[in-house]
C-alpha positions in Angstrom: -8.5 -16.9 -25.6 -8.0 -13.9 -27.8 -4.5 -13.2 -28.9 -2.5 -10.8 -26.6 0.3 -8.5 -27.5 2.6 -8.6 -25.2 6.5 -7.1 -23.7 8.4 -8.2 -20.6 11.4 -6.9 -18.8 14.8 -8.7 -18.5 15.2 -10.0 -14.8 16.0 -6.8 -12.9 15.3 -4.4 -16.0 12.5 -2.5 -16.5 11.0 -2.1 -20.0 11.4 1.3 -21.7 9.5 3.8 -23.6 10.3 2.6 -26.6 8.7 -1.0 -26.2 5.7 0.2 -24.9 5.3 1.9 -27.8 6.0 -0.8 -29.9 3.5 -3.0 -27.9 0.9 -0.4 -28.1 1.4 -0.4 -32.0 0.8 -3.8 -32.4 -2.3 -3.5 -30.3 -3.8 -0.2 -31.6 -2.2 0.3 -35.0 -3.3 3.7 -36.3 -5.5 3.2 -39.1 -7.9 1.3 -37.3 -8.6 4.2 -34.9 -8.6 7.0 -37.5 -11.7 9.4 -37.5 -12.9 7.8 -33.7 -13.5 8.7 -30.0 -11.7 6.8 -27.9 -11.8 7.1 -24.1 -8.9 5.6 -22.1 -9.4 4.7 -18.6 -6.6 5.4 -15.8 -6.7 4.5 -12.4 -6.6 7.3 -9.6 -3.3 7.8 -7.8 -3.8 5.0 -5.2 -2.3 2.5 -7.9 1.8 2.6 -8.6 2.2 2.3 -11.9 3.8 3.9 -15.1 0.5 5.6 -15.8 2.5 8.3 -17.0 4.3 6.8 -19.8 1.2 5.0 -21.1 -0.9 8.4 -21.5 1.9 9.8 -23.5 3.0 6.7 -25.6 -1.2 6.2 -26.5 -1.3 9.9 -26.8 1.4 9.8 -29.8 0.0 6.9 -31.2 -4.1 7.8 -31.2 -4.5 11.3 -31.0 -2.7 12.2 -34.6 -5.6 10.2 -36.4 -8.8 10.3 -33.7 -11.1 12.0 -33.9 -11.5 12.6 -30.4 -9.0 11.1 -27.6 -9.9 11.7 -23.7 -9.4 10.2 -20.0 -11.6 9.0 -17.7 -10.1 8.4 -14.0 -11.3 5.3 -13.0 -12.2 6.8 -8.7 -14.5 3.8 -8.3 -15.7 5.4 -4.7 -12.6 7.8 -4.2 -12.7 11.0 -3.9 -12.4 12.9 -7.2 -8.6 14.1 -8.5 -8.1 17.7 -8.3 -6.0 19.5 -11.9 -2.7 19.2 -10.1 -3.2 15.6 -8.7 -4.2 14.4 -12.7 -1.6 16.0 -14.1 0.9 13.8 -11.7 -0.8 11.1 -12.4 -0.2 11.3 -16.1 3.1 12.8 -15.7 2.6 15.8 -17.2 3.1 19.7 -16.6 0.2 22.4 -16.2 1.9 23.9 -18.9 2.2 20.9 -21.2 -1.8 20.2 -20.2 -3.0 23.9 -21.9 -0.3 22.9 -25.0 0.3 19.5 -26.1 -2.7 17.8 -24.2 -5.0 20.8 -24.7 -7.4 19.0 -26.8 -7.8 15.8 -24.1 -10.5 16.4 -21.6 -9.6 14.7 -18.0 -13.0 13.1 -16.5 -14.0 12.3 -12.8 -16.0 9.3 -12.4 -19.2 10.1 -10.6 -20.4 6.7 -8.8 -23.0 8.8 -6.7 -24.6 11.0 -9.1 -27.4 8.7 -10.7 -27.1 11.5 -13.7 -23.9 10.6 -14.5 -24.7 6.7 -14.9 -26.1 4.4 -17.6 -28.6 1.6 -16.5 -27.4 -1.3 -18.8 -30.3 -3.7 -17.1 -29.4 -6.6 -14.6 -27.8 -9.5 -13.8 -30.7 -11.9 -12.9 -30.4 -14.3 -9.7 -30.3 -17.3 -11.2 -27.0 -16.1 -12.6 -25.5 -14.5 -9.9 -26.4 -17.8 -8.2 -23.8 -19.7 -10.3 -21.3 -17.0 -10.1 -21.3 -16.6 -6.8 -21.3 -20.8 -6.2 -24.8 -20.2 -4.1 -23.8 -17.7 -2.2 -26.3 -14.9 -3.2 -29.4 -15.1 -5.8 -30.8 -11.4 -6.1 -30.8 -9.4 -9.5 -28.2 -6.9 -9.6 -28.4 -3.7 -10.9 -25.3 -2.7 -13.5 -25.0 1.1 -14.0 -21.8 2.3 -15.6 -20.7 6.1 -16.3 -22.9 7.0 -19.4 -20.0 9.0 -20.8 -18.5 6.2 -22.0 -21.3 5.9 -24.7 -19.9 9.0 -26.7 -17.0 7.3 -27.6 -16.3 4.8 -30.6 -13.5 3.0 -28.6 -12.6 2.5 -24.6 -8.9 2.0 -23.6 -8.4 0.9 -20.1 -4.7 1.1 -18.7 -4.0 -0.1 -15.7 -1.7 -2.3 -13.5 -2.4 -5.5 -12.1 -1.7 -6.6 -8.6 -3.0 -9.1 -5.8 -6.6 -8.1 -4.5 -8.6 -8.1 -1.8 -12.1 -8.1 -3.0 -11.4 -9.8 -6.9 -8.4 -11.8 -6.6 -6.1 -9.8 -8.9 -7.0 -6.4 -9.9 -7.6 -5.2 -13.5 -9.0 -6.1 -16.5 -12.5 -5.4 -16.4 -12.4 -4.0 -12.9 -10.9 -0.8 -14.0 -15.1 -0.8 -15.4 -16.8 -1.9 -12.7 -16.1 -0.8 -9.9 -13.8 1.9 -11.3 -16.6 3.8 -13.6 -19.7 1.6 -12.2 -22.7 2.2 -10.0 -23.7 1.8 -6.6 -25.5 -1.1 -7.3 -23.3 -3.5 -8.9 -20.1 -2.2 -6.8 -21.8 -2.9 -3.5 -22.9 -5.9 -4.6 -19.7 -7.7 -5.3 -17.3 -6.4 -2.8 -20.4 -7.9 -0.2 -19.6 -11.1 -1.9 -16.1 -10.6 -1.3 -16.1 -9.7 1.9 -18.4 -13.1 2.6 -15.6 -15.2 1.2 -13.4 -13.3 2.8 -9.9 -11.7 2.3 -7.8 -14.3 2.7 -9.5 -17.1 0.7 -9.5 -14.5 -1.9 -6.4 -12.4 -2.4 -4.2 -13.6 -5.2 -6.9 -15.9 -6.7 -7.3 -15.8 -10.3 -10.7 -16.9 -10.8 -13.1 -15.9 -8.0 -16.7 -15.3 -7.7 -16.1 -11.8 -7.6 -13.7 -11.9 -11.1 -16.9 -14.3 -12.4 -19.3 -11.2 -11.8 -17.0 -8.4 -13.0 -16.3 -10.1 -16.4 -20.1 -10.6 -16.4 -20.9 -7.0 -16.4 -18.2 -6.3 -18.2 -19.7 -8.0 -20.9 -22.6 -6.0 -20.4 -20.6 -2.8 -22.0 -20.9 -3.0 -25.9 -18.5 -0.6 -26.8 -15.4 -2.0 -28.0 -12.8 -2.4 -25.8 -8.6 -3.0 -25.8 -6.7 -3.2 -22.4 -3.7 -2.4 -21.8 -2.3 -4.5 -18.3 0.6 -2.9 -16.6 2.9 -5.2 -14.2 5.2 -3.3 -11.9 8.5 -4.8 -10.6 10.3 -3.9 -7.5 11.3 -0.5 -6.9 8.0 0.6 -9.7 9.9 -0.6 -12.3 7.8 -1.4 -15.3 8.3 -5.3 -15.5 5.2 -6.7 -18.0 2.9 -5.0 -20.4 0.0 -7.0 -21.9 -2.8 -5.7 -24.6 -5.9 -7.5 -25.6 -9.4 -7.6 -24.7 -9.9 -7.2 -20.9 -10.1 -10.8 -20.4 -7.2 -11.9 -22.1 -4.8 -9.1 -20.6 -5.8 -9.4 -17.3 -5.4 -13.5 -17.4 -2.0 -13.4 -18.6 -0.7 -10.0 -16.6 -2.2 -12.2 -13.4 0.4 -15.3 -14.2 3.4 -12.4 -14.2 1.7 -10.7 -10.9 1.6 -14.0 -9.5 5.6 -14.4 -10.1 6.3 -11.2 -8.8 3.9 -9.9 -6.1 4.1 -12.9 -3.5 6.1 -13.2 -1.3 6.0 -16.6 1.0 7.0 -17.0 4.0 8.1 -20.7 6.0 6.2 -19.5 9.7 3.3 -16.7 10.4 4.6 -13.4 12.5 3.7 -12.5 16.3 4.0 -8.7 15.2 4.2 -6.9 11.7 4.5 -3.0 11.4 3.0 -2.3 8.0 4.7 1.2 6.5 1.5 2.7 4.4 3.0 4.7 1.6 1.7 8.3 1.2 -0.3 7.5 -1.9 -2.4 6.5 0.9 -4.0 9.2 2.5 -7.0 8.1 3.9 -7.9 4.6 5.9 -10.6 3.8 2.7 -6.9 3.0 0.9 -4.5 2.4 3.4 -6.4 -1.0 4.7 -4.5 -2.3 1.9 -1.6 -2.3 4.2 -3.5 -5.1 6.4 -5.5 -6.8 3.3 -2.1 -8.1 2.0 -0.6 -8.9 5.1 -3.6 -10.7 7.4 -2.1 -14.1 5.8 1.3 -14.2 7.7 0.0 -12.7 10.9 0.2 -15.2 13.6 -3.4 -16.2 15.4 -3.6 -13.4 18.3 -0.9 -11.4 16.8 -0.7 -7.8 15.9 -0.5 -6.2 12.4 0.4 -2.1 12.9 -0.8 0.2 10.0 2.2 2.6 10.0 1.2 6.1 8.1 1.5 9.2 10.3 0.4 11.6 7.1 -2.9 9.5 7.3 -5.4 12.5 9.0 -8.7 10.3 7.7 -10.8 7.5 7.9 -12.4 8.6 4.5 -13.6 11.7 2.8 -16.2 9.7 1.1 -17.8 6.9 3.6 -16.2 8.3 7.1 -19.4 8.5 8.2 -21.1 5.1 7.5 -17.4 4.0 9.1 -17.9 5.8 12.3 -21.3 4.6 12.8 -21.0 1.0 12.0 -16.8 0.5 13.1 -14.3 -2.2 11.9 -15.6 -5.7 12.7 -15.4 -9.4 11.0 -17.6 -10.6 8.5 -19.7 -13.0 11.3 -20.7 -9.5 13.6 -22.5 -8.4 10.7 -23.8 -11.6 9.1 -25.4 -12.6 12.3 -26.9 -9.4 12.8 -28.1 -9.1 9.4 -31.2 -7.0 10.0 -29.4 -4.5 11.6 -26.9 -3.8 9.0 -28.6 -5.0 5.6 -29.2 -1.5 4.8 -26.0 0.0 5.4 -24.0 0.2 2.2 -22.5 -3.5 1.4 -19.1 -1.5 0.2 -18.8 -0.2 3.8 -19.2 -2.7 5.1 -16.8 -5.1 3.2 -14.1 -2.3 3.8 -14.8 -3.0 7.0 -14.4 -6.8 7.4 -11.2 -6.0 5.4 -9.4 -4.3 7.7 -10.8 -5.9 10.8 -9.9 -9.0 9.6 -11.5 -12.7 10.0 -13.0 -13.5 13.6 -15.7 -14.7 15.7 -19.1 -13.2 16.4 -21.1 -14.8 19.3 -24.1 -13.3 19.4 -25.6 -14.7 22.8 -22.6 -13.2 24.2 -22.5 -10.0 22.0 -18.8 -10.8 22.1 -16.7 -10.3 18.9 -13.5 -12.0 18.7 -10.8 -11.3 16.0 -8.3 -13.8 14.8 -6.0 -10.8 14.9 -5.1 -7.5 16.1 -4.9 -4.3 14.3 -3.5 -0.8 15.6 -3.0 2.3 13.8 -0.1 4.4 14.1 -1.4 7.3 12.6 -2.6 11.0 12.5 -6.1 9.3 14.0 -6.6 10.3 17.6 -6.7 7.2 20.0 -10.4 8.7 20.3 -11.1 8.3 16.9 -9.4 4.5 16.4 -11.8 3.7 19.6 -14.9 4.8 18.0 -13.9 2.8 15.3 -13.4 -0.6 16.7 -9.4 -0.3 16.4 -6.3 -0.6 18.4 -4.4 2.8 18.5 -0.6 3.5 19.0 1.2 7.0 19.3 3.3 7.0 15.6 5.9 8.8 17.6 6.5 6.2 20.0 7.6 3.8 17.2 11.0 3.8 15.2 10.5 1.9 12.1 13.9 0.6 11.6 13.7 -0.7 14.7 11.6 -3.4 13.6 13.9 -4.2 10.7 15.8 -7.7 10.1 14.1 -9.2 13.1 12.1 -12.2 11.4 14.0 -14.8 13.5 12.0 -13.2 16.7 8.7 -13.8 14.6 8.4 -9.8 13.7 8.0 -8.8 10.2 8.8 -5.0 8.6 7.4 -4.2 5.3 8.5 -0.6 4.8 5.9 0.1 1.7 3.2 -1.9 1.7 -0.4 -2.7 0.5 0.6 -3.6 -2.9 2.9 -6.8 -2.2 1.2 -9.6 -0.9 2.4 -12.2 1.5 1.2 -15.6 2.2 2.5 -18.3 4.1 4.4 -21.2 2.6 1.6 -23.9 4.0 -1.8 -23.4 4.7 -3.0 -22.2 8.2 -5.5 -23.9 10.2 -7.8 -21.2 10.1 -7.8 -21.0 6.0 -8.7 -24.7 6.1 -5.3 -26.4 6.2 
């Protein structure tokens, strides 16, 4: 494995400025990037991360001697960032954006406008048969944003926590699906979504990881990452710089240390706090992906988030036709839904959950509840297959220190994961 530059906090610190500059030195020293373009990719502002302080410390470094030195924001299917939202998410001011940063242009992925993409070929079946251990064996299509073809060098900057659809996010996921196609992003969170959640969250080397590299490697321009690892409270605990692979494989081990929590026994009722970075359902199913694991068989996980007005700017509608079910409604009724988009419907078996689908009976049975205390109407969590509760009927705290009576609080989640101490039945213990 490629060498890896590397910086991590004291237990309980945080690391400053001034090492991440020192780290990013190493990594990028100057005169190698004098006279190029280089693109750096950031995630959106669904990720917590020091996104701020990396912009500005690769800013001082690069910009002096590039030739060119821009940011794409890695939206995978999001909806795009408005002026004001980018310039929080780098941490700067309007005013420091038309002086200072004048010369960097901020980019919106496009994942839906077949313009804005690259066709770098496929990824034959027999392949994705080996990556995806039999599961699938089709050709898929890999289409990344073509913009990243006028640049001499890509930077991708980005944290690294437990995930739902790859295992751990970043490395080569802030390319695909951060700045991919529909193609190759549908494609893989289906495969997910067919392992499912639980048998993948906080696993290093998935299927899903297997085909990302893959395409991944389908990107010639060279590439450094820079792997974020955030402590408790955001503070910035790791920071690792290499090629995607490398980075990601040894910010994972740190994420590992610090993002999962364990538990001895599974909980009867959790109450799930979404944090207001996530604004729409699309995102705050994150607040049941991480938490699925310790919810007891028949118990209830509540999405808390009374700012959260909608399902999803972007795929609402595909949501409200199909609705929230378990990967089994739609496998054994694969004619029916082959032709929905396999991204919908992986979100969807997300947040549902793992179940039962009979389909003699029709009759859909989850492992687990979930209700959402939100700005949804009960109308709208209905049409959507969910459990509703009024957000005003519930007091947060109230749920608080209460373990003992098999109830759980997490008062931010979606980025934390939790799994229990010994394997459930249901995951094949």
């Amino acid at each position: 494995m490629p060498a890896v530059h590397q910086a991590l906090a004291p237990a309980g610190g945080a690391l400053t400025a001034d090492q991440a500059a020192a780290v990013i030195a190493r990594a990028a020293p100057a005169d190698e990037f004098r006279g190029q373009r280089v693109i750096l990719i950031i995630p959106d502002g669904t990720r917590t991360a020091p996104v701020g302080l990396m912009f500005k410390a690769l800013h001082a470094q690069l910009a002096p001697v590039a030739r060119k030195f821009d940011v794409m924001i890695a939206l995978g299917t999001h909806p795009p960032m408005s002026e004001d939202a980018i310039n929080e998410r780098v941490e700067i001011t309007a005013a420091e954006r038309a002086g200072k940063y004048r010369g960097v242009e901020f980019i919106n992925h496009q994942w839906d406008n077949p313009a804005a993409l690259r066709d770098l070929g496929t990824i034959p079946a027999e392949e994705i048969r080996a990556l995806s251990g039999g599961l699938f064996a089709m050709d898929v299509p890999v289409h990344i944003n073509r913009r990243l073809f006028d640049y001499d060098r890509i930077l991708i900057c980005g944290p690294v926590f437990p995930h739902e659809v790859v295992g751990f996010s970043g490395g080569n996921k802030y390319l695909f699906p951060g700045v991919a196609g529909p193609g190759i992003l549908n494609f893989f969170h289906w495969l997910g979504a067919v392992v499912t959640n639980p048998m993948i969250i906080g696993n290093k080397w998935t299927p899903v990881r297997k085909v990302v590299d893959r395409a991944g490697a389908m990107v010639t321009v060279p590439k450094l990452c820079f792997c974020l690892v955030v402590g408790d409270g955001g503070s910035f605990a790791g920071l690792f710089a290499g090629t995607p692979e490398a980075a990601w494989d040894a910010a994972s081990e740190l994420s590992k240390q610090l993002h999962i929590t364990y538990k001895d026994r599974p909980f009867h009722t959790v109450l799930s706090c979404a944090p207001k970075m996530y604004d729409e359902l699309w995102v705050a199913g994150k607040c049941m992906y991480k938490l699925e694991p310790v919810v007891a068989d028949g118990g209830e996980l509540i999405i808390y988030a009374p700012h959260l007005h909608e399902i999803s700017v972007t795929h609402g509608e595909h949501i409200r036709r199909i609705g929230y079910h378990c990967r089994d409604y739609f496998v054994k009724q694969w004619d029916r839904f082959k032709d929905e988009p396999w991204g919908t419907l992986a979100h969807s078996t997300h947040v549902h959950g793992i179940g039962t689908y009979d389909e003699k009976t029709g009759i859909e049975t989850p492992r687990v509840r979930v209700t959402l205390a939100t700005g949804l109407s009960e109308a709208q969590c209905r049409e959507i297959n969910l459990g509703y509760r009024d957000w005003r009927t519930i007091q947060p705290e109230a749920y608080a220190n209460r373990e003992p009576e098999g109830v759980l609080y997490v008062p931010k989640a979606g980025e934390r994961l939790y799994h229990l101490r010994h394997k459930p039945a249901w995951a094949g213990g």
